[in-house]
C-alpha positions as CSV (number, residue, x, y, z in Angstrom):
1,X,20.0,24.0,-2.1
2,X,18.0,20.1,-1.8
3,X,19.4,17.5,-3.4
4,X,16.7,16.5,-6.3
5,X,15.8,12.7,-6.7
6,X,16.5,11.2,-9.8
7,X,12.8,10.9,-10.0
8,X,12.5,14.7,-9.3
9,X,15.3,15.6,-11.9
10,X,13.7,13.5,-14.5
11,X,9.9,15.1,-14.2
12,X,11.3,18.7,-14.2
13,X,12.9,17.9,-17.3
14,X,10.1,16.6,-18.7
15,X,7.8,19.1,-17.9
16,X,10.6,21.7,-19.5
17,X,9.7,20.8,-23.0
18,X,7.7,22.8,-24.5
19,X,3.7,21.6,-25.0
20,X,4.0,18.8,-22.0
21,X,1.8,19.2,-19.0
22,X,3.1,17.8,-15.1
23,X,2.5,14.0,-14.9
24,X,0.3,13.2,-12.5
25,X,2.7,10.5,-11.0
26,X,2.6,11.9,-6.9
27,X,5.3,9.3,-5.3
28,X,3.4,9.8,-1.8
29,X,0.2,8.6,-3.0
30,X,1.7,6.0,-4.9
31,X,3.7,4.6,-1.9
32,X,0.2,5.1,0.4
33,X,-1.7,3.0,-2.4
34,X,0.8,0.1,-1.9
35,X,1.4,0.3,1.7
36,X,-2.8,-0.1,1.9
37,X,-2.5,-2.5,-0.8
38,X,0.2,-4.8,1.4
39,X,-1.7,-4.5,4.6
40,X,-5.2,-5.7,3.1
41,X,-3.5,-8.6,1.8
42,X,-1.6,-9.4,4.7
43,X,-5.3,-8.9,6.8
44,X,-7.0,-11.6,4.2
45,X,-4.6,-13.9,4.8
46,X,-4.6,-14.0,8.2
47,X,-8.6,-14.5,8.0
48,X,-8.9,-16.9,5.5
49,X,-5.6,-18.6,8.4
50,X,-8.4,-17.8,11.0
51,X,-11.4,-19.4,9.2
52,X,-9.3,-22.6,7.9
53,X,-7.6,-23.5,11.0
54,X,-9.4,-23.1,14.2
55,X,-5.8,-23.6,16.1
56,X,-5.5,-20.2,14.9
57,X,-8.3,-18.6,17.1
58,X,-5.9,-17.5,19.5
59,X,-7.8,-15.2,21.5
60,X,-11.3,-15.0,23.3
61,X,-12.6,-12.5,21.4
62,X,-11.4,-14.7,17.8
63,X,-13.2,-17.7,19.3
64,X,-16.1,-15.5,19.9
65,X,-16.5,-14.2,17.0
66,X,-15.7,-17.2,14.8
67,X,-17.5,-19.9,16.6
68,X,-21.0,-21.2,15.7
């Protein structure tokens, strides 16, 4: 027998009362969704880093693409 989550224990007794449907809470999409969400703010800050600071164009291929 698993172990249930505390998470997992609370939704099955939720959906056990009567006239309740299963909550559309999916912890795996909900941990993807802020995972994504982390990276794409970690991304912008290194850009707007990139664009503010030419020190930062570290590589050949960032001072080829960012210079003018």
């Amino acid at each position: 027998m698993a172990l249930l989550s505390p998470y997992d224990d609370l939704t099955g007794r939720y959906t056990a009362l009567p006239f309740t449907t299963e909550p559309a809470l999916n912890r795996s999409d909900y941990v993807t969704e802020r995972a994504l969400d982390g990276l794409f703010t970690v991304l912008g800050e290194e850009e707007r880093k990139i664009r503010s600071h030419p020190a930062a164009r570290t590589t050949e291929l960032l001072q080829r693409v960012f210079s003018s």
